[in-house]
N, C-alpha and C positions, 0 to 999 in steps of 0.2 A: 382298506375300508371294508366293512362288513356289508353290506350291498355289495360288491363288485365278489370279495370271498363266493358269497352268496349263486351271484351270477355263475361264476367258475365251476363251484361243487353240481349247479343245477345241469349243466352244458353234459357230464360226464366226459372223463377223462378216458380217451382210448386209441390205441394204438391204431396206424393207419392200414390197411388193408387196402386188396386188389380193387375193392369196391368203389376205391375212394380216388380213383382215374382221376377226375374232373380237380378236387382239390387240390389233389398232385401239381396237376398241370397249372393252376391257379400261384399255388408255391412258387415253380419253377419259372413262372413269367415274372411276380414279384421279384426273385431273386435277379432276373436279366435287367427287371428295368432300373436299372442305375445308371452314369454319368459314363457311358464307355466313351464318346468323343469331349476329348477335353476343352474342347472350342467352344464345347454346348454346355457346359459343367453345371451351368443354372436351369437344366431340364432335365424333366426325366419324364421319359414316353411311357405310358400305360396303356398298352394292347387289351385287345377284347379278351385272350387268355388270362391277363388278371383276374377278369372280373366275371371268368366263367362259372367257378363256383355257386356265385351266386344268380345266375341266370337273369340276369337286369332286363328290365322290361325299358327302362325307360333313361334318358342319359342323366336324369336323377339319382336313380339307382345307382350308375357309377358314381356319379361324386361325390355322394354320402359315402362311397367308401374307399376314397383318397386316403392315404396316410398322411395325418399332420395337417389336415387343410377341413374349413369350415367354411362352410358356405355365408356370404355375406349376399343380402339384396340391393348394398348401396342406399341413396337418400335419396330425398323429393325436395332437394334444393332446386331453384332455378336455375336455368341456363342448360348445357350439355356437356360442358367438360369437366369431369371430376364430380359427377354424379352416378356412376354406374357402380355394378356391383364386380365381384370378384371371379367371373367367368366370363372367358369370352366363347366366341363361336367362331370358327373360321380365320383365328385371329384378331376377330375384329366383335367391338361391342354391337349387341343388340338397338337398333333406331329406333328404340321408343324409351318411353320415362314412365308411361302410366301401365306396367304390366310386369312384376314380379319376375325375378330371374328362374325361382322354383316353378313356378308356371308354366315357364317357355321351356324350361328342361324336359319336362314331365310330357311336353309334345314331341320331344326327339326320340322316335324310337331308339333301342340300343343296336339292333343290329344295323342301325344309318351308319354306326360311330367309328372311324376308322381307328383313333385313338383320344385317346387323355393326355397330355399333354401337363404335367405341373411346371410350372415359374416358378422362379425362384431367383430372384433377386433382379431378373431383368433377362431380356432375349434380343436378339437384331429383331426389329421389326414390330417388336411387339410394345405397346402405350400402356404401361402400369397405371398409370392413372394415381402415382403414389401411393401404389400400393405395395409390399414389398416381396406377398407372394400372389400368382393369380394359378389360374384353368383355365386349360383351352380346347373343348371340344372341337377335333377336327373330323370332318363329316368324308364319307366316299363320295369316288366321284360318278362311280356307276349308276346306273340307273336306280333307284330305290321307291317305290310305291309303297305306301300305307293308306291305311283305312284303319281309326279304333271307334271304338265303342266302349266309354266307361261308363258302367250303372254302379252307384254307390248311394249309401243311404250312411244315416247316423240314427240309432238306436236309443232312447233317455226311461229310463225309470217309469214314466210316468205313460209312457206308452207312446210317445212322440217321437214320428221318424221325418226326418229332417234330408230328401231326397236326392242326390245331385246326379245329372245329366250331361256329360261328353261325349258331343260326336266331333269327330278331326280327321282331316286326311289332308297329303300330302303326296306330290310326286318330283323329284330333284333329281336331275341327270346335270353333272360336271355344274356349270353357273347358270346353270337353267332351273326354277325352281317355281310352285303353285302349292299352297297351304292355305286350312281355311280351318276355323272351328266353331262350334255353339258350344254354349256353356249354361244350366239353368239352376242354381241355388238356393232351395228354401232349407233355413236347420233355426237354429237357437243361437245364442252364447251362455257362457255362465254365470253372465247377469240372469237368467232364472234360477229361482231357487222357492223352496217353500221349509221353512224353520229358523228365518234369519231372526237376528234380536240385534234391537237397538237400547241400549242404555246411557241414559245421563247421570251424572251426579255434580255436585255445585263444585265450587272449591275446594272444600273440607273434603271432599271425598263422598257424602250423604246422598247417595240415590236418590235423586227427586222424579224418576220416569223410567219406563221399560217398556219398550213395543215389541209385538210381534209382526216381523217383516214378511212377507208374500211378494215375489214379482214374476214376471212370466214376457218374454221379448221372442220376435222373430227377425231374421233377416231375409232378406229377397233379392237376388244376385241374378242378373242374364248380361251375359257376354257373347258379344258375335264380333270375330276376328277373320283379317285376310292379312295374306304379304305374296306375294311374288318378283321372284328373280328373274333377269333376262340382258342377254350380251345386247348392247346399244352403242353405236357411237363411239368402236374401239374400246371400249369397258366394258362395264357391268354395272346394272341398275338395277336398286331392291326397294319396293314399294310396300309400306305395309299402313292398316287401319283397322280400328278399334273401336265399337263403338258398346257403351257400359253402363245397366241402370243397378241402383245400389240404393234398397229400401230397411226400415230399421225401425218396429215396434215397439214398443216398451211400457207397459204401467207393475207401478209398484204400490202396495197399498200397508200400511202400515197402523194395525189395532191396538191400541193403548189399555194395556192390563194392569196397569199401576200409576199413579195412585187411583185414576175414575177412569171411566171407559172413554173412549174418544177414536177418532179415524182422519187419517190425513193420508192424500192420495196422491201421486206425483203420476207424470206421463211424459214421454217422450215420442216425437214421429219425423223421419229423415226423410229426406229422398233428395239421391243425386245422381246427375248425369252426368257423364262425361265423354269426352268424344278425340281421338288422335290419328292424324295424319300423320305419315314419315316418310322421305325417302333418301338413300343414299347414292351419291354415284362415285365409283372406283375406277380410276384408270392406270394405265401403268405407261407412264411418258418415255420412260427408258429403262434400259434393264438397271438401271437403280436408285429409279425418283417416281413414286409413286402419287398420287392428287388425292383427294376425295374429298366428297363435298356433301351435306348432309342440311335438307331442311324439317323441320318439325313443327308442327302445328298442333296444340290442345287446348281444347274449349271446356268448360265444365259451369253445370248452376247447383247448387245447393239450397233447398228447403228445410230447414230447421226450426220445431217448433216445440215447448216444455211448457208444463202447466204444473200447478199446485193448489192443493184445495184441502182448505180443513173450515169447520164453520163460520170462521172469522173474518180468511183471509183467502180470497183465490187471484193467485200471481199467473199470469198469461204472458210469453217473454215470445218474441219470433224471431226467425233471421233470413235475411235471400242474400245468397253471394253469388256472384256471378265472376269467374274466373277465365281469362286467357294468355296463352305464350306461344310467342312467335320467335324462332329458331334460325339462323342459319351461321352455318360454320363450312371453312373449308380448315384443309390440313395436306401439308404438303413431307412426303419421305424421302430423304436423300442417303442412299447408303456410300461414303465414301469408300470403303474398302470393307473388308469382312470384318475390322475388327473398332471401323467407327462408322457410325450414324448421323444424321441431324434429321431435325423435325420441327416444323414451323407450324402455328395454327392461327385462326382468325376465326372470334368468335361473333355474331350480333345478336341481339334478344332486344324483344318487347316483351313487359308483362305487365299484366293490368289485373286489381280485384274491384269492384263495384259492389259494397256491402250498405245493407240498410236491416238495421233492429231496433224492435217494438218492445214496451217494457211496461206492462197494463196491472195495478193490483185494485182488487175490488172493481174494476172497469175502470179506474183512473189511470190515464197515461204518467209518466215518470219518466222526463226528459234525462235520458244517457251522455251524457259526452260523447262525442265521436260517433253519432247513432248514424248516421248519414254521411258515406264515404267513399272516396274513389281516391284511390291508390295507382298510380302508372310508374315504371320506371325502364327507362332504356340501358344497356348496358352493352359494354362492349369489351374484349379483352383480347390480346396478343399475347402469344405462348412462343417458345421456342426451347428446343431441350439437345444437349448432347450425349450420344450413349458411347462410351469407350472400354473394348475388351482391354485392360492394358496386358495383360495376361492371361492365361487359361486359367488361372484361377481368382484372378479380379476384376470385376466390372464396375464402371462409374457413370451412373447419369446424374448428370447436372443440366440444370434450367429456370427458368422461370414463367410466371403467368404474369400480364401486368392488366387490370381491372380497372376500369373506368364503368361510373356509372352514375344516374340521375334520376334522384326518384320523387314524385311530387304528390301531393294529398290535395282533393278539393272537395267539399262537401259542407260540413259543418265547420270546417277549419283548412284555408288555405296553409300550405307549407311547401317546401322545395330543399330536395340538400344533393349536393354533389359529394361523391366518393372517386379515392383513388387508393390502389391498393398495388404495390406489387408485390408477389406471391414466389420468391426463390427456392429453390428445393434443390437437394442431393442426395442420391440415393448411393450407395457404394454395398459391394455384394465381395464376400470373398471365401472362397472354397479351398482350405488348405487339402482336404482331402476328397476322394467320390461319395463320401459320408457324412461330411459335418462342412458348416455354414453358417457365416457370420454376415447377417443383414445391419447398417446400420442409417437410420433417415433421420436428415433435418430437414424443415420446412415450415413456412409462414403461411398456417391457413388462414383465411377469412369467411367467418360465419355469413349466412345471409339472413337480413332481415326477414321476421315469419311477415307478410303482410296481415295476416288475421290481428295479430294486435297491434292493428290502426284501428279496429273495432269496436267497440262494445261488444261485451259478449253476457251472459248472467246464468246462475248455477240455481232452477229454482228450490231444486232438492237439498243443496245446503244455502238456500240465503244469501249466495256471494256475488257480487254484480263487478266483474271487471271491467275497467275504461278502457277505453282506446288511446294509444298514444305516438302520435307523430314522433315525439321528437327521440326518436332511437338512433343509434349509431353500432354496426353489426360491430361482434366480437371478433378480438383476432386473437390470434397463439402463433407463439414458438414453441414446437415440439419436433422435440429429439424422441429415435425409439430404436431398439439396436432389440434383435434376437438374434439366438441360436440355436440350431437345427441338428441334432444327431438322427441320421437313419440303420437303421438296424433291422435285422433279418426280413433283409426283400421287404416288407410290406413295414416294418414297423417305423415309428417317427416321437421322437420328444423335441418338443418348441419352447423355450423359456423365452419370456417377452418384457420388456418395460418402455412404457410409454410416458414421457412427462411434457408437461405441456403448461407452460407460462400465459397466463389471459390477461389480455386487455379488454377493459368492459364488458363482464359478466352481466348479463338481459336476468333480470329477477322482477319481484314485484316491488315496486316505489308504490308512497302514499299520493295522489294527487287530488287535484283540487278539497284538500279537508277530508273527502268524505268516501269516493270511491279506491281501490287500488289500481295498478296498471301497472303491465312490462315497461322495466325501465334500466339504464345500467346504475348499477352497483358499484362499480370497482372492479381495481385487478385480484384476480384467482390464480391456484395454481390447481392442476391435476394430475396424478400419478395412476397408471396403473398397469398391473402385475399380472401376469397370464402365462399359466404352464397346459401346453396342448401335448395329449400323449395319444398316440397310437398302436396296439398290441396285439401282430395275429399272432393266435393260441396252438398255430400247428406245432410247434418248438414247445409247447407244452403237454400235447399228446391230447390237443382239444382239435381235433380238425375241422376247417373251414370257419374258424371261429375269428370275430374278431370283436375288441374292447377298445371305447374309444372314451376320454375324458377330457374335458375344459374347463380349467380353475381360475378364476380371476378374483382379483382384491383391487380397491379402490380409493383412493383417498383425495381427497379436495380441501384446499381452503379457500375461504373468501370472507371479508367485514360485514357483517350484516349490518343493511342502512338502517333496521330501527332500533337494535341494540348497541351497534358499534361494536359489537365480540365477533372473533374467529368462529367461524361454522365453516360445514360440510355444506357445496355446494345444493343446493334445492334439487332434489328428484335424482340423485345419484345412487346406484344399488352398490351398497360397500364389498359385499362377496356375492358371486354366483355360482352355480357347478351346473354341468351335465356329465350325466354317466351314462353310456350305453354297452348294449354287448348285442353280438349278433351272430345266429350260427346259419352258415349253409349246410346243409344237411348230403352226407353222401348218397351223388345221385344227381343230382342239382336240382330234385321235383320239391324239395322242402327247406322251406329259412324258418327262424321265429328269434327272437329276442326280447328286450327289454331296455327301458332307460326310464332314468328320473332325475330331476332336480333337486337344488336344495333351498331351504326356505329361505327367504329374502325379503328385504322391505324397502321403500322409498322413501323419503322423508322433503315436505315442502313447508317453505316458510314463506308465511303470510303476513303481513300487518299487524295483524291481531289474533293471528291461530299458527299453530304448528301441526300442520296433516299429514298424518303417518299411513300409510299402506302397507299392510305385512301379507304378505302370500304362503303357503304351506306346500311342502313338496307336492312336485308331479308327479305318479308313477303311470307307466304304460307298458304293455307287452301285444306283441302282432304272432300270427301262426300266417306264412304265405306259404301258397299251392301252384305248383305250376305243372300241372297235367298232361300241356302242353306247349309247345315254342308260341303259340300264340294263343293264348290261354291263361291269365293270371285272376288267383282269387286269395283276398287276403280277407285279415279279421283280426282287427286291433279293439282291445281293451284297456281304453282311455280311463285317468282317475282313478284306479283300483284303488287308494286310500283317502277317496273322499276330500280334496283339499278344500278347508276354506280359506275366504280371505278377512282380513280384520281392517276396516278403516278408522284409526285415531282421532278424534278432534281435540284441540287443546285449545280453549279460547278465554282470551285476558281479557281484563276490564281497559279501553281506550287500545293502545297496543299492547307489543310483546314488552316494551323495555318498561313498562309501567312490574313486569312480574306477579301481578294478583292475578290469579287466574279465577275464573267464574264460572268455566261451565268443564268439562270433560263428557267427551261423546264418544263412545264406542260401539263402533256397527261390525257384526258379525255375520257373514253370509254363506251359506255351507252349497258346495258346487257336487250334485250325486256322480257315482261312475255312469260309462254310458259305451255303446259299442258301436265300433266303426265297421261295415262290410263295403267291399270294392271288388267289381269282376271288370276286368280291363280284356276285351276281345278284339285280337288285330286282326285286318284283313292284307296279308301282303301284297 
């Protein structure tokens, strides 16, 4: 690639010298952390000397620079098992759902961090969560005090700084632990812009309108967090709570320069709270049957309201949701011998959403379907899994999850449906050698119904009023996904992947009652997708302290679309994606900077009577960080440097899509300026 060339020739290539201690030493841990116990063959331990080079302020910092591994956040499915993301702590996952993995990283100093720990294909003791590689920050157990202080702002073109504020501290000695943090966020997104253009033209092609676009949005973010740990009861007890408001501006106004002057003005205004309890207890019943038990509790309301106004026509659309979920699971571990396991779980959940939306034009109300709703469902599920070393170079887990569950609607439309799902899975890992690795998984997911469409929802900006529809039934798949894993000099990693996955009842939009659309299934889909992850340090290229990391994925889906009846790509699926970064530590360890970017991409949905396209345009960015001091970081990222815009397509028929006349083509184009990131991160140990 000419980018990454680019990256290489920038970096300058040069011979290691006495100066360059720290990378050395860097080199020399990469090169130790391989598979030397064959029992462990699916780990490999990453000491703080890996990752001295680059002086990591925070246990973030290390895991962006795993070889061969990408951080995931996991999903905001209901329930607790098989919603987390692809790092653990301690072993064990993080006791919340409303709070970002990168987040909590970003609070772990790096010098807590006794190691990194990568998975790979499975460990005694450790809950992949069907995943088939994870991370496991393991923390010391000595005493460890912190105090930070993060001042960071965002920098825009137009002279708008966009401020953010962290104060955190913590103190952890062995399973004793007390953390607390604020957090205050005012910035933008890239919905502001000023030089957008809207254009239509009829079918033929003949421009019949052109506007000039303006919008301008703020966001408003305070977070205040606690957790504390503490031996109780023969165990260990970890308490944590979250409490989160999340505000969100927005008018856009759009001047008509062709054919006669005119103005139409859209708005948007959020506000949500949210609020989460957790706690988990750990006990150890014998030296090798382990308990633990986990409840969680999250409440949230949402305010949403959208407006449209041009002379004719002013659309006033509301929404209040009112969300909660009630959590409790235990999970029991039996280590048979070193080279088998078992693991039993018990899951219960409530979850409830309570929606009502208003749909006003000219001051006339416009009765919705579904306007008036309350959604409940109970659920409950039994897990059990076996892990077996059969070998030191093969491991198998096998299990399943079995799913019971009842969900009911009352409002504007009584309804009730019971689900039974079981959920089998295998996972088999096998290491012919301390370098290469063959993961292969099946398993039977089950999608979970979104409750938001049992809603009415309405889009005033483009015109579009979605129904709400009870009558769903979640999606399921058979997917198979088998990769391979070469590591190479100490630090480096190539992962080739394929994912395919068989659906039953694809959730798209159906036409209902005549007149509105609504999520509804489709039919069976299949999906495919292909993914090469590379990681490259540059020492072996006479680039020291350098490292290049890439992720390429391709995508492909089928499904019948219900208003043509023809084969398509599933709705909302990005067919290629890329990331490319490079990163230098600087001999000395006082300097890093690098660079990454993306590549363009688009999303494609199909509607009734439109086909809406999103196209994106690469992202570039470069950072210069400073570290003057062990406690002491200041960085300064240069987000955007080529200006990406984005493009939204409309393609809209006369009646629907299978009629084929098309009537209108809309193309909105919004251009997002560069803008600059500073962050001084001050510890107090």
């Amino acid at each position: 690639m000419f980018a990454t060339a680019l990256l290489i020739a920038l970096a300058g290539a040069a011979p290691l010298d006495d100066d360059q201690a720290v990378g050395t030493a860097g080199a020399a841990a990469a090169a130790a952390a391989q598979d030397v116990d064959p029992a462990q063959r699916g780990v490999i331990p990453y000491p703080p000397e890996f990752f001295a080079a680059a002086q990591p302020s925070t246990a973030l910092d290390m895991i962006t620079r795993l070889p061969g591994f990408t951080l995931e956040q996991g999903d905001s499915a209901r329930g607790y098992a098989g919603t987390s993301g692809n790092v653990l702590i301690n072993g064990e996952r993080p006791t919340t759902k409303n709070e970002s993995l990168e987040d909590m990283l970003r609070r772990i100093a790096a010098p807590t961090v006794e190691r990194v720990d990568l998975i790979r294909g499975g460990a005694p003791g450790i809950d992949m969560q069907g995943r088939t590689v994870m991370a496991n920050i393991v923390l010391k157990r000595t005493v460890q005090v912190q105090k930070v202080v993060n001042l960071q702002t965002y920098y825009y073109p137009d002279g708008f700084f966009g401020p953010i504020l962290e104060l955190e501290g913590s103190r952890r000695e062995g399973d004793t632990a007390l953390e607390g943090s604020l957090k205050a966020t005012i910035d933008r997104t890239d919905n502001t812009y000023d030089g957008g253009v809207r254009l239509r033209a009829n079918g033929a092609g003949v421009p019949t309108s052109k506007d000039a676009l303006k919008a301008y949005d703020t966001i408003y973010n305070y977070v205040l967090r606690g957790a504390a740990e503490q031996p109780i009861l023969g165990g260990k007890t970890k308490v944590n709570a979250k409490l989160e408001y999340f505000g969100y501006d927005r008018d856009v106004t759009a001047t008509r320069v062709f054919p006669a002057p005119a103005r139409e003005v859209t708005g948007e205004k959020l506000h949500n709270w949210t609020g989460e309890f957790g706690a988990r207890y750990d006990r150890k019943l014998s030296d090798r049957t382990d308990l633990q038990l986990v409840a969680l509790q999250n409440l949230g309301r949402e305010i949403y309201g959208s407006t449209f106004d041009v002379p004719t026509l002013s659309v006033d659309y509301k929404s209040r949701t009112d969300t909660g979920e009630t959590i409790l699971r235990s999970e029991l571990k039996h280590r048979r011998s070193d080279n088998l396991s078992f693991e039993a779980g018990l899951e219960g959940a409530y979850n409830v959403l309570d929606g009502d939306t208003t749909y006003f034009e000219n001051s006339v109300s416009l009765p919705l379907p579904a306007a008036q709703v309350k959604v409940e469902e109970l659920r409950g599920e039994l897990s059990g899994k076996a892990i077996w070393r059969a070998s030191p170079k093969l491991n198998v887990e096998a299990g399943a999850r079995m799913e019971v569950s009842r969900i009911s609607q009352s409002g504007d439309s009584d309804l009730s449906k019971s689900f039974f799902y079981p959920k089998p899975r295998v996972l088999a890992t096998w290491s012919p050698t301390t370098t290469d690795q063959l993961r292969v998984r099946v398993e039977r997911e089950v999608g979970q119904l979104d409750f938001g469409d049992f809603v009415s929802s309405a889009g005033t900006e483009t015109g579009t009023v979605d129904a709400g529809n009870p009558d769903l039934v979640p999606e399921r798949r058979w997917v198979i996904e088998t990769a391979w894993e070469k590591r190479f000099w100490g630090g480096g990693a190539v992962v080739v992947s394929w994912r395919h996955a068989e659906i039953q009842d694809v959730v798209d939009l159906i036409p209902i009652k005549s007149v509105f659309e609504a999520p509804g299934n489709i039919g069976d889909g299949v999906n495919d997708l292909y993914q090469v992850n590379v990681t490259v340090p540059t020492d072996k290229l006479s680039i020291s302290g350098g490292q290049l990391k890439a992720r390429l994925s391709w995508a492909e889906s089928e499904v019948t679309d219900p208003t043509t009846h023809v084969k398509r790509r599933i709705s909302g699926q990005t067919p290629f994606t890329c990331n490319v970064s490079f990163t230098r530590d600087m001999p000395g360890g006082k300097w890093s900077w690098g660079a990454s970017t993306s590549c363009q991409n688009e999303q494609r949905y199909y509607r009734i009577g439109e086909v809406r396209t999103f196209a994106y345009e690469p992202f570039l960015q470069g950072f210069f960080e400073w570290r003057p001091r062990r406690d002491l970081t200041i960085r300064t990222e240069m987000a955007n440097l080529t200006g990406r815009h984005k493009t939204r397509t409309r393609v809209l028929y006369a009646g629907n899509r299978a009629s084929g006349i098309v009537t209108q083509v809309e193309t909105r184009e919004t251009p997002f300026e560069p803008y600059l990131f500073l962050k001084v991160r001050k510890s107090f140990g």
